[in-house]
C-alpha positions as CSV (number, residue, x, y, z in Angstrom):
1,X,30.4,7.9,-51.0
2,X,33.1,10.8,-50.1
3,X,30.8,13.9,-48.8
4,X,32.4,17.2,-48.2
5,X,31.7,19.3,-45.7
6,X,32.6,23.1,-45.6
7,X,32.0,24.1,-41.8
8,X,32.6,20.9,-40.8
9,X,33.5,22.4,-37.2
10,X,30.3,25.0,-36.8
11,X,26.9,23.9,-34.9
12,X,25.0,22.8,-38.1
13,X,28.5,20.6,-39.2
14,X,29.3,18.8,-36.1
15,X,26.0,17.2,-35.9
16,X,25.4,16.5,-39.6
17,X,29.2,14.5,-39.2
18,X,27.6,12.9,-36.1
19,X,25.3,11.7,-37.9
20,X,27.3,10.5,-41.3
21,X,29.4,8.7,-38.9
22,X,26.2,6.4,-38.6
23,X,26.2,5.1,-42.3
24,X,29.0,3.1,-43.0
25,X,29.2,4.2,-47.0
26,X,29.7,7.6,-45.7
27,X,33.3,9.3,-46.0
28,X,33.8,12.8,-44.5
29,X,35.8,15.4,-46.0
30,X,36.0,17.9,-43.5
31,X,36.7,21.6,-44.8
32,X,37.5,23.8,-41.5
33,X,38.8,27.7,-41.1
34,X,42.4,25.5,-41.0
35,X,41.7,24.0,-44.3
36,X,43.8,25.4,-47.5
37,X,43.0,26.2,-50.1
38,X,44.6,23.3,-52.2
39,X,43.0,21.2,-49.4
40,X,39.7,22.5,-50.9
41,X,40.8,21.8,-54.8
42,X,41.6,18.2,-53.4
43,X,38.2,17.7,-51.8
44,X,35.9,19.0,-54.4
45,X,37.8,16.5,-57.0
46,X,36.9,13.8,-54.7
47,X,33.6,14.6,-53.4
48,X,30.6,12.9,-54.9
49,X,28.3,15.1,-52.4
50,X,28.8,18.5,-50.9
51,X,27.5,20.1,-47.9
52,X,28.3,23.9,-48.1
53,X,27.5,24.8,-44.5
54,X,30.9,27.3,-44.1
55,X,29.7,31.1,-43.9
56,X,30.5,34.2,-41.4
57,X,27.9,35.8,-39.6
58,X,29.4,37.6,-36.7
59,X,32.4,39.2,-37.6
60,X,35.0,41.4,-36.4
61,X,35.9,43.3,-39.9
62,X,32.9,43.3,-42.3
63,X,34.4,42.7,-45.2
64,X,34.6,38.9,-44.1
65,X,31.0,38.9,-44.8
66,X,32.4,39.0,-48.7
67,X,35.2,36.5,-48.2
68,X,33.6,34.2,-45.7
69,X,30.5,34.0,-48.0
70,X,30.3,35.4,-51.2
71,X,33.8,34.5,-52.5
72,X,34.5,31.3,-50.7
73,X,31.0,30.2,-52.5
74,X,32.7,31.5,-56.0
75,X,35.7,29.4,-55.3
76,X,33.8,26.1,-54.5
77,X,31.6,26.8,-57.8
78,X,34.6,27.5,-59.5
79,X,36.0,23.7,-58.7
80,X,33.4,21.7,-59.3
81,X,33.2,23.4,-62.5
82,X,36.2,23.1,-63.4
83,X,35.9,19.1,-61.9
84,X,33.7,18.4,-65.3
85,X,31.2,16.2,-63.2
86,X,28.0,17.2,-62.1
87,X,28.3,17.5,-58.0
88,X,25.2,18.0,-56.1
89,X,25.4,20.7,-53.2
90,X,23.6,21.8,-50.4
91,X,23.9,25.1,-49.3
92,X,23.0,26.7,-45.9
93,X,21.8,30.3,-47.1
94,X,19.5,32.7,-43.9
95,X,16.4,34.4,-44.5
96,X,18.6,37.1,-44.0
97,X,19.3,36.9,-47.6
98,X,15.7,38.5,-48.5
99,X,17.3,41.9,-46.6
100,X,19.5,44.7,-47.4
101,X,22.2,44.3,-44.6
102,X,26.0,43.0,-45.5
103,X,25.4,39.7,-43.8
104,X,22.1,39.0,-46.2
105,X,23.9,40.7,-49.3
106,X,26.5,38.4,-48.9
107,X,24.4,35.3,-48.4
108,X,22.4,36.1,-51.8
109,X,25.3,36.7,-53.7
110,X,26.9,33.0,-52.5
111,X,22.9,31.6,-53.7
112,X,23.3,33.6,-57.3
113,X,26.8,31.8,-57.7
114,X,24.8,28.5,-56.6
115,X,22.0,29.4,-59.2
116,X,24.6,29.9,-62.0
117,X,26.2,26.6,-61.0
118,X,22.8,25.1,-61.1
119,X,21.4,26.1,-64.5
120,X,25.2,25.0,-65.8
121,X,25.5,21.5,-64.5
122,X,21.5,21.1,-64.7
123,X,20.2,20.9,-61.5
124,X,21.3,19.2,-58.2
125,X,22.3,22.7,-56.3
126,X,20.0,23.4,-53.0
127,X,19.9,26.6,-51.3
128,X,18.1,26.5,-47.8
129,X,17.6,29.7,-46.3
130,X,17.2,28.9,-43.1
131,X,15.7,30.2,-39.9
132,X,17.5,30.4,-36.4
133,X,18.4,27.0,-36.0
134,X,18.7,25.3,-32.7
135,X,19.9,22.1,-30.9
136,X,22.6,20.5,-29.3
137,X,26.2,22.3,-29.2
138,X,25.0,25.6,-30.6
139,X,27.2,28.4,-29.4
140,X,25.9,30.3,-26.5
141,X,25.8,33.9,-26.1
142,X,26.8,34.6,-29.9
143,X,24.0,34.4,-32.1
144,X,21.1,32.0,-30.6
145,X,18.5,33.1,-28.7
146,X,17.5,29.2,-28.0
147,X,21.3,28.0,-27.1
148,X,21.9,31.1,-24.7
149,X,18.7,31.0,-23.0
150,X,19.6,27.3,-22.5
151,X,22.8,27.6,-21.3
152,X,22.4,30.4,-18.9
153,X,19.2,29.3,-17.3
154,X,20.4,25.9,-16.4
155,X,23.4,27.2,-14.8
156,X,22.1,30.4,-12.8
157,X,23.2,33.0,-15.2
158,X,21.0,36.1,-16.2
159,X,19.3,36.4,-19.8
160,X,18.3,39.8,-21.1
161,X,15.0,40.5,-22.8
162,X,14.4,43.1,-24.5
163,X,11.3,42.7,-26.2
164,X,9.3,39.4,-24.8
165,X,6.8,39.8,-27.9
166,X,9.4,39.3,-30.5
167,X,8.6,36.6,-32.6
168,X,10.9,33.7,-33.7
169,X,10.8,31.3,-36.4
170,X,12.7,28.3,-35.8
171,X,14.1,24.7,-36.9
172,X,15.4,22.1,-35.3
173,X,18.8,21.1,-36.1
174,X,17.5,17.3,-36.3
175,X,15.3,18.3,-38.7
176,X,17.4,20.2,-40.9
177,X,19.5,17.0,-41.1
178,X,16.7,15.0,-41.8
179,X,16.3,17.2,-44.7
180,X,20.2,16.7,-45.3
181,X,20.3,13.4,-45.7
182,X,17.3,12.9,-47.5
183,X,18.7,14.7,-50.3
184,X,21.8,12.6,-49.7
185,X,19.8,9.6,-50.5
186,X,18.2,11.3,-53.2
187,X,14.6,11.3,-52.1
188,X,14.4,14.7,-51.1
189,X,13.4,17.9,-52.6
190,X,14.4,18.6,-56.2
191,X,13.4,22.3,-55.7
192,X,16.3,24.9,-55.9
193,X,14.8,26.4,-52.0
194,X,13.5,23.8,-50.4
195,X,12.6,24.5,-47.0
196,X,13.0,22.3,-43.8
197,X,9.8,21.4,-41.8
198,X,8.4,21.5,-39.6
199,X,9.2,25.4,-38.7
200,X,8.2,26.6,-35.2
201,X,7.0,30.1,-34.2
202,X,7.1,31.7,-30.6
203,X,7.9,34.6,-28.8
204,X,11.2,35.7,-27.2
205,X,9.0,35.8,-24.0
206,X,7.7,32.5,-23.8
207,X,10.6,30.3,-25.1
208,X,12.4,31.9,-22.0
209,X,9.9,31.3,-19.5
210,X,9.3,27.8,-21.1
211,X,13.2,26.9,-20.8
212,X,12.5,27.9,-17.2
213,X,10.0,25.1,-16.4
214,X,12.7,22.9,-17.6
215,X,15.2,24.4,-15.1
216,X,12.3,24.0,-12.4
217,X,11.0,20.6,-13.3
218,X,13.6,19.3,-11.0
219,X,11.8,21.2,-8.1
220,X,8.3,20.6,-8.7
221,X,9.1,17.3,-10.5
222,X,6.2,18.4,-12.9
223,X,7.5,17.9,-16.8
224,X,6.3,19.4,-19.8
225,X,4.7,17.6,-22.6
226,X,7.8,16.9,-24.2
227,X,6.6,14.3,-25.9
228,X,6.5,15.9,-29.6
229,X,6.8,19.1,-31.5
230,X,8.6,21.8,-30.0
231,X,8.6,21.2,-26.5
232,X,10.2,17.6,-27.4
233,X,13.0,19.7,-29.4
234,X,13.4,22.3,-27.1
235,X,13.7,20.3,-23.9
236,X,16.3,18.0,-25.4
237,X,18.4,21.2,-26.7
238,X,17.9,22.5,-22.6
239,X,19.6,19.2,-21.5
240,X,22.4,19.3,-23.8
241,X,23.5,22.6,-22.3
242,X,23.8,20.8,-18.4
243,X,27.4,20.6,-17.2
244,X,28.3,17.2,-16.2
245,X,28.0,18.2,-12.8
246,X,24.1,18.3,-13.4
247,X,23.4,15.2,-14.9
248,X,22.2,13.9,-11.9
249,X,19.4,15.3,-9.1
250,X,18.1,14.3,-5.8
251,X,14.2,14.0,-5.4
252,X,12.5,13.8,-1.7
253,X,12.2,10.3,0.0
254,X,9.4,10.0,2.0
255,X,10.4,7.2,5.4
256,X,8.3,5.9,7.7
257,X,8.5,2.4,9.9
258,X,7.1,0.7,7.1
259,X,9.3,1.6,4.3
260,X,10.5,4.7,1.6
261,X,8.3,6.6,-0.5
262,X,9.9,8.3,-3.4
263,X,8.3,10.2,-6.3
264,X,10.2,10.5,-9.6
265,X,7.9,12.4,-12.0
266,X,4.9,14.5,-12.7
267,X,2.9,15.3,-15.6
268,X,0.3,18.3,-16.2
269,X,-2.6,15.7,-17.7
270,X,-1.2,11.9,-17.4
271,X,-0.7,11.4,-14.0
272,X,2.6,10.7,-11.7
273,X,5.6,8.2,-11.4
274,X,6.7,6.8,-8.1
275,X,7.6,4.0,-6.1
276,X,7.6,3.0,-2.6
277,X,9.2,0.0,-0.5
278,X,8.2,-2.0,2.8
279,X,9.9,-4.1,4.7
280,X,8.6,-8.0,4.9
281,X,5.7,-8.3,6.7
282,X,4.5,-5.0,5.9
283,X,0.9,-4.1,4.6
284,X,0.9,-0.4,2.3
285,X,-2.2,0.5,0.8
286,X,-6.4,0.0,2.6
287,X,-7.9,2.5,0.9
288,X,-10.0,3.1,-1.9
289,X,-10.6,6.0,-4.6
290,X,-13.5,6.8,-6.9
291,X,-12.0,8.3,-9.7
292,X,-8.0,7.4,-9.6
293,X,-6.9,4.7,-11.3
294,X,-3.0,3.0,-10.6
295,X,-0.7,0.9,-12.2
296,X,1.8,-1.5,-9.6
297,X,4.5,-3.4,-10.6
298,X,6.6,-5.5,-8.3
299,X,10.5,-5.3,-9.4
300,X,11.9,-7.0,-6.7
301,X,10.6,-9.2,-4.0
302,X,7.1,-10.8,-3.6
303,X,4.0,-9.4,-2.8
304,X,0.1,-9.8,-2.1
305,X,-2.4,-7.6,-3.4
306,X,-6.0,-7.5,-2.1
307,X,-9.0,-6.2,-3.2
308,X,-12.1,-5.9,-1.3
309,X,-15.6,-4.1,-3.4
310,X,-17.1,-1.2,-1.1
311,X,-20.4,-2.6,-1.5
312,X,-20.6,-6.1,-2.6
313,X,-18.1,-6.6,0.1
314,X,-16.2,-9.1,-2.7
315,X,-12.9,-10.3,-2.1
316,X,-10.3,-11.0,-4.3
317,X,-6.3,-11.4,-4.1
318,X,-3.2,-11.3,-6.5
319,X,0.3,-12.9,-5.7
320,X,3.2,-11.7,-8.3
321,X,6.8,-11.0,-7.7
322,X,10.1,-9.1,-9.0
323,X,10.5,-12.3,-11.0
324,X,6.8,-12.0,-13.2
325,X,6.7,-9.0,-14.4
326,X,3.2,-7.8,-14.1
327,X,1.0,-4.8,-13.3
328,X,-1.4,-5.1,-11.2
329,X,-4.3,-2.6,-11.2
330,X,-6.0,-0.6,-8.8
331,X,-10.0,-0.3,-9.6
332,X,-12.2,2.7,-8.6
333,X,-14.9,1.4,-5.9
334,X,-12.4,-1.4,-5.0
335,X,-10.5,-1.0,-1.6
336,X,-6.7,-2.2,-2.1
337,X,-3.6,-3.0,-0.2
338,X,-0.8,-4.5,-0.8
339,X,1.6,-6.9,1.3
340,X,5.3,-7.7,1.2
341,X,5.0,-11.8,1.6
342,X,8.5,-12.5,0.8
343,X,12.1,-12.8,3.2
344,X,13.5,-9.6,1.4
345,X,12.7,-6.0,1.1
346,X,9.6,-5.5,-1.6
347,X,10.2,-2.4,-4.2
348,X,7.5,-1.5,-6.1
349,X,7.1,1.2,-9.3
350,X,3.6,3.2,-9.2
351,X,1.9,5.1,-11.7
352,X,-0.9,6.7,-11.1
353,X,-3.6,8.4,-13.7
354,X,-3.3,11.7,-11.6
355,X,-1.6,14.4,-9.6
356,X,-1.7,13.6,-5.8
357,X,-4.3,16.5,-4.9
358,X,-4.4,17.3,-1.2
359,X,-7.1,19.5,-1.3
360,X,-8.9,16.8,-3.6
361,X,-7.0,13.2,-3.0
362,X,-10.0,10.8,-4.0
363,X,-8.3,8.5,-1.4
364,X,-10.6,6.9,1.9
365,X,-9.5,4.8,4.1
366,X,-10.9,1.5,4.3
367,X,-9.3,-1.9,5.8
368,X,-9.4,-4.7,3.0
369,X,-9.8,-7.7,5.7
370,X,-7.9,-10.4,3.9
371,X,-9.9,-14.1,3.8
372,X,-7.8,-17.6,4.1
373,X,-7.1,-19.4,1.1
């Protein structure tokens, strides 16, 4: 299938060619601002699918409002009508088309060319007016709140605010190609405005300060949930703005005689990530907890765990290694150690079900006293 793409080279483009570039069946036909206009006759008579994502927003004379949008929408019409075959096209309208300003005026006079295309060739036209759009390689400091927030924050640069209660409406770019290449597959929408979904609300206010517990996650080592929704989208749009420089930080290491102690990662309500060495020999642990529950796995040497109940007094003991990989399980009420018994240094990954609390740790001290086996 040969797909055009007007805009092939703007934010929405870029990644809807990224992804294209994933199905083999998929030809590109990129239009750019260096296309010609024959190069555009010559594409619409090939295409079997178009993706109308070219349009002006921010520009220096505003009459390019008119040509960027309104009449370069009248010429693509124009050749796939005179093409004789039916062409399906997506186009990437703004709700800035429901307002009286030259940018919207413009945008709903490209979607009443698309509507007139539409009724002609019976269908297959969809107009998307779309929200503020964020995501990876979104221009900073031109027209996105989301991508200028990102990019400055994570580089020490200022952001200005001037109203933290204005609200925002957006969609992630992922999402709006989703929506793409569903229709591409034809199992999407057959309405004339679909819409992309899921749309996000927030304030101007809080998508700044939560971009800023991003930036600081690397301090505290506390993520967010970023797991789904917004946050998920958000976060990975924040990480795409890092210069190569910051793709890499360093977290505290904890020494002692016995070994390292390093934590990696924190979570507001599903515990921490760590892990810890000791040299052979060496016994870590001889406490028990309550409450706190924790999740050992040995990636490289061998070790001993042992368990000894508070007030049974039973004993019980676990060998694994780096070589069997399996996680061994602290129990509230049990006290636990563990034991490098190998030749080599022992690493071992923790997780625990909670926040190390100093004021609260739900850790006391108590010796296992290993038996013979």
């Amino acid at each position: 299938m040969k797909i055009l793409i007007t805009g092939a080279n703007g934010f929405v483009g870029k990644n809807l060619v990224a992804r294209l570039g994933e199905h083999k069946d998929a030809e590109v036909l990129p239009f750019t601002r260096e296309s010609t206009a024959e190069q555009l006759r010559e594409q619409v008579g090939a295409a079997d699918f178009i993706f109308h994502l070219a349009g002006v927003n921010r520009p220096t004379d505003p009459s390019e409002f008119v040509t960027g949008n309104a009449e370069l929408t009248q010429t693509l019409c124009h050749l796939i009508a005179q093409s004789g075959r039916r062409i399906p096209v997506v186009y990437t309208s703004s709700i800035q088309a429901e307002r009286d300003n030259p940018y919207g005026s413009s945008k709903r006079a490209a979607e009443t060319t698309l509507t007139a295309l539409a009724q002609s060739q019976g269908g297959g036209v969809h107009i998307f007016r779309l929200p503020n759009v964020f995501g990876k390689w979104c221009r900073p400091n031109y027209n996105s709140a989301v991508a200028t927030f990102c990019h400055n924050i994570c580089r020490d640069l200022p952001i200005q605010i001037n109203d933290p209660s204005a609200l925002l409406t957006l969609v992630y770019v992922d999402d709006v190609v989703d929506c793409f290449l569903r229709l591409l597959d034809g199992q999407g929408d057959t309405e004339l405005f679909p819409r992309v979904e899921p749309e996000y609300t927030t304030t101007v206010g809080a998508l700044a300060d939560l971009i800023r517990t991003f930036k600081d996650s690397r301090q505290t080592l506390v993520t967010e949930r970023v797991g789904t929704g917004l946050v998920r989208a958000l976060y990975a749009t924040y990480v795409s703005y890092l210069p190569p420089a910051s793709f890499s930080y360093v977290v505290p290491q904890y020494s002692d005689p016995r070994g390292v102690f390093v934590e990696m990662l924190k979570t507001p309500d599903c515990g921490q990530f760590s892990y810890f060495t000791a040299r052979p020999s060496i016994t870590r642990g001889g406490h028990y907890h309550h409450t706190k529950t924790e999740k050992f796995l040995v990636i490289k040497g061998a070790a001993r765990f042992g368990f000894r109940h508070i007030v049974t007094n039973e004993y019980y003991a676990i060998e694994t290694s780096g070589e069997k990989p399996e996680i061994v399980e602290t129990v509230p009420g049990w006290a636990h150690d563990i034991t490098n018994i190998g030749q080599e240094e022992m690493i071992v990954m923790l997780w625990a079900n909670e926040i190390f609390d100093r004021e609260n740790p739900d850790t006391y001290a108590r010796p296992v006293k290993h038996e013979k086996t």
